[in-house]
Each structure stands twice: as structure tokens, then as C-alpha cells.
N, C-alpha and C positions, 0 to 999 in steps of 0.2 A: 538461038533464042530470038524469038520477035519483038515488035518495039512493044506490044501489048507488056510479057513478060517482063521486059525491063521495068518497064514503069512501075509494075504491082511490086518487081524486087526490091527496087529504090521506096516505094510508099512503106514498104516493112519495115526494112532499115531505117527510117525515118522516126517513124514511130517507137520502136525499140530506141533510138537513140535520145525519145521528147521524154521516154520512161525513164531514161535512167538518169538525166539529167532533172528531172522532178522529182525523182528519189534521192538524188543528192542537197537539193533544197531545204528538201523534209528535214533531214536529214540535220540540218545545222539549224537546234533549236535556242530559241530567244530565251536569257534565265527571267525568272519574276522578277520584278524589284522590291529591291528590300521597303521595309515599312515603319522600321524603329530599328533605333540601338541603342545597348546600355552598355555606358553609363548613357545618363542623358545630358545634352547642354545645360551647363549650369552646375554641374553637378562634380564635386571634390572627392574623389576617391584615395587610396593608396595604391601604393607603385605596383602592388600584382594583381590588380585589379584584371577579370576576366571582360572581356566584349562579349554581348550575346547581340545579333544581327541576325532581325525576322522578316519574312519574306511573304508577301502576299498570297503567294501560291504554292505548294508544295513544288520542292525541286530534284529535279531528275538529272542534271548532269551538277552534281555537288564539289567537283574537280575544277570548274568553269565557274562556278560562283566562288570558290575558296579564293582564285586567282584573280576576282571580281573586288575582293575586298582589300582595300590598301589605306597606312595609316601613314602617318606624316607627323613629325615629332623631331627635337633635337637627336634622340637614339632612337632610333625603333628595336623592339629587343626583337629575335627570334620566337618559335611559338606555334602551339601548336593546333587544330580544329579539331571539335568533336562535333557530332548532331545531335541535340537535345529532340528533335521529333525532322517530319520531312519539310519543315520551313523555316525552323532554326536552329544557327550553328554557333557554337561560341570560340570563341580566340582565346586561348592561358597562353599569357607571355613566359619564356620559361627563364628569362632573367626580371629588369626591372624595368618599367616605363621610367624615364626623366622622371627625379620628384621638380617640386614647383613648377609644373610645365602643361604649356596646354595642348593637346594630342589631338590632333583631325583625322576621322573617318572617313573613306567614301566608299560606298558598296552600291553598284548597281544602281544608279537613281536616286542614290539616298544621300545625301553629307551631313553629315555633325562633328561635334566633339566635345571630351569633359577634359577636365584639371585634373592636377594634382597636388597632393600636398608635400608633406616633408618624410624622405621615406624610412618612415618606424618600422623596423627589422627586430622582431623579439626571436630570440633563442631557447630554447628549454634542453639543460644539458642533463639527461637523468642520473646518471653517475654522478655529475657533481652539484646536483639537488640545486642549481640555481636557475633563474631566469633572465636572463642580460637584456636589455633591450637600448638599440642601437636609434639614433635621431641624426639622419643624415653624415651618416658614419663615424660620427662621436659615440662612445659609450655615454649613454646620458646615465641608467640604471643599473647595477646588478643586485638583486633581490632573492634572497633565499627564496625555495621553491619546494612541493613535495610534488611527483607525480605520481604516478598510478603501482599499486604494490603487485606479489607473484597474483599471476590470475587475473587480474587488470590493467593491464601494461597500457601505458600513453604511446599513443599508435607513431611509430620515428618516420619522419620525411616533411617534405615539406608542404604547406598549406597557408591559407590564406584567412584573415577574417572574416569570417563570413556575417555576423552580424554583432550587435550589442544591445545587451539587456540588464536595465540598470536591476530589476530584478527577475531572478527565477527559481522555479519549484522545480526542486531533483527529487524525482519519485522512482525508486531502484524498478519497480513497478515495470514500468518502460523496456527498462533491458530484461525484462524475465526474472526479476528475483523477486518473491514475496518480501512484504515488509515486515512478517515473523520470521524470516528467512535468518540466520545470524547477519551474512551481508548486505539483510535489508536495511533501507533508510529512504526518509520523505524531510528531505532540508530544502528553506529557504536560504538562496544564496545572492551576493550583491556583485554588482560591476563584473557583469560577466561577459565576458568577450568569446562567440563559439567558433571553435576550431575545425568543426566537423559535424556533418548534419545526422551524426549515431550520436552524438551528445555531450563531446569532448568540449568542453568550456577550458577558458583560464580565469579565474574567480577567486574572490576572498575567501578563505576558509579558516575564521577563527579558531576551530577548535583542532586542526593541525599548524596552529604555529610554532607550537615547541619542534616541530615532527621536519620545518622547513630550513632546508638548511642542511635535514642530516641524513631524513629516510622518506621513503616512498609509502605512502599511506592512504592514496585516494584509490577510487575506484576507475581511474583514468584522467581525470581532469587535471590540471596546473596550478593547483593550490597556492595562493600566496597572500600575502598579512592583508586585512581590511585596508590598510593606510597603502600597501604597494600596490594593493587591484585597484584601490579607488585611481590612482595616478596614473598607471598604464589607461585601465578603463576612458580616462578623461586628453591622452594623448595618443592612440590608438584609433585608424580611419578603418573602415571597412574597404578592404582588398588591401590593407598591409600585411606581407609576408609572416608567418611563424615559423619557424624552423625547428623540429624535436629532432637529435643529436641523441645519440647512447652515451 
């Protein structure tokens, strides 16, 4: 081989070697940075409160941003991500945050964090028709209860509060029944705390009180006296655990 030859074999090898080290570059991409989180500062939730942390730009390595996100707290519970779309993910703690505690966020660029308050743990045992609700692991309540009869059963596991409405219109409507339907009904109901975003409320239900306490009579919902919804309703945070037990 001539000196010409070497030269051009060395310029290939060179080149093959600037490729494939620029494809390794590529290669290691930068995540977006986050943009928000909720909860937000300032803001008092309950102990299973969910994190949602959104991102500027849709995200392609979601493994690399999950391992981006870190939280700081007396406990950090365990927990797990989903993706709500391609630029935000939410965190469900599958135990509890610290209650009274303020919990720091940082993801990618972003830091915050919210409180907490006192962690209200309500129960729903449907077998034994009551609702217990626990205030920093004292039993504070146990309150007769009626939940959901054969054919409408109150869905068992666990969940979170998701919101409160001091009032709302249950129209059977919603779930498919006509309101000439026999199991039709369109009631106004108070101090309703939702379980689930199909329509599973815990609320007052005057006209099952005799029913609380012994049988299951709603159409899924946590029926309990005007005077026990009103009190949960007014000591109950959004992201306080519920737990429905057989």
C-alpha cells in the first residue's frame, strides 16, 4: 500500500469514527423542564394527595424524567407514575404523605411545595354498614352508613377525595337509567364529598336513615345522616384517603 492509500484509509476511519461519536451525542437527549405542580405553594391538601408535574414540551424519555422528579419530606412514602398526556405525569403515593408537614418538590428546573393537614382516613365497611373516620389515628367518628344495594355495589379499594360540594343534583340520568325507570331518581343532595369521578359521592341521605346502620340501599354512594355528612363534609381535605372494605 502507498502513502497516498494510507492517508485516504486513515481519512475514512476518521470520519466513520466523528459519525459515530455524534450519534452518540444525539443520542443523550436533554428532558423539558417542568412548568407547574400540583399541589401548588400555599396550598393544604390531604395525606394521599396525588402530584401532577407538567412539562413544557412533550417528553420522549418518561423513565429519565420520572427519575428527575424528587420529593423531600419527614417520610417520603413510596408511589407510583402514570401519564395523563405526553407532558404530564402524576405521582399516587401508595401510603401516606407526613400529615401537618410541608413536602418539597423538585423536577427538572422547577421547585415548590404544598402542606399538609391532619390525616382524615374515612372507612366504609359495607358489611357492617358503618363509616369510621380516623383524625390523625384517633378514631374521632363511627357513623352508621348505608352503601350501595345488589346491582349497585360501592366500588371496594382504595381512593382518595377528590372533591367537595356543598351541593349536588344526582340525576340516575347520568348512569343510563330513565327517571320512569323504577331505579330512576333526580335528588338534591348536601355535603357531598366525591369518591370517584362515575359519581360515587359520601353524602347526606335523609331518606335512608332508618336504612343506616343496617342495610345497603343507595345506588352506590355512602349514605350518612344530614348531621354525620355535614361534620365529615366540614373536616375532610381533598386528597384525604377513603378506604371501602367488604
Amino acid at each position: 500500500m502507498n502513502f497516498r492509500n494510507v492517508l485516504a484509509t486513515a481519512g475514512v476511519a476518521a470520519v466513520a469514527l466523528l459519525g459515530s461519536t455524534a450519534t452518540g451525542v444525539a443520542a443523550v437527549s436533554t428532558p423539558p423542564q417542568a412548568v407547574s405542580v400540583s399541589p401548588a405553594p400555599g396550598d393544604v391538601v390531604g395525606v394521599a394527595y396525588p402530584v401532577t408535574v407538567t412539562f413544557a414540551d412533550p417528553v420522549r424519555n418518561r423513565v429519565q424524567v420520572e427519575r428527575g422528579i424528587t420529593f423531600s419530606a419527614g417520610t417520603v412514602p413510596a408511589g407510583t407514575f402514570d401519564w395523563l398526556d405526553d407532558s404530564t405525569v402524576r405521582f399516587t403515593p401508595t401510603d401516606f404523605w407526613p400529615a401537618h408537614s410541608s413536602i418539597s418538590v423538585q423536577a427538572i428546573g422547577f421547585k415548590s411545595s404544598f402542606d399538609t393537614g391532619a390525616q382524615v382516613v374515612g372507612v366504609a365497611d359495607i358489611s357492617a354498614h358503618t363509616y369510621t373516620v380516623s383524625i390523625d389515628g384517633v378514631v374521632a367518628r363511627e357513623m352508621p352508613a348505608s352503601m350501595g344495594k345488589p346491582g349497585f355495589a360501592t366500588p371496594i379499594g382504595r381512593f382518595t377525595a377528590l372533591g367537595k360540594e356543598s351541593v349536588v343534583v344526582m340525576d340516575s340520568r347520568t348512569i343510563g337509567i330513565p327517571l320512569d325507570d323504577p331505579e330512576g331518581y333526580k335528588l338534591t343532595v348536601y355535603d357531598a364529598v366525591r369518591v370517584t369521578w362515575g359519581g360515587v359521592y359520601v353524602h347526606g341521605a335523609p331518606w335512608s336513615v332508618s336504612s343506616q346502620g343496617y342495610a345497603n340501599v343507595s345506588h352506590g354512594c355512602i349514605n350518612l345522616s344530614p348531621d354525620n355528612a355535614d361534620w365529615y363534609y366540614n373536616n375532610v381535605s381533598i386528597g384525604d384517603p377513603i378506604i371501602v372494605q367488604a
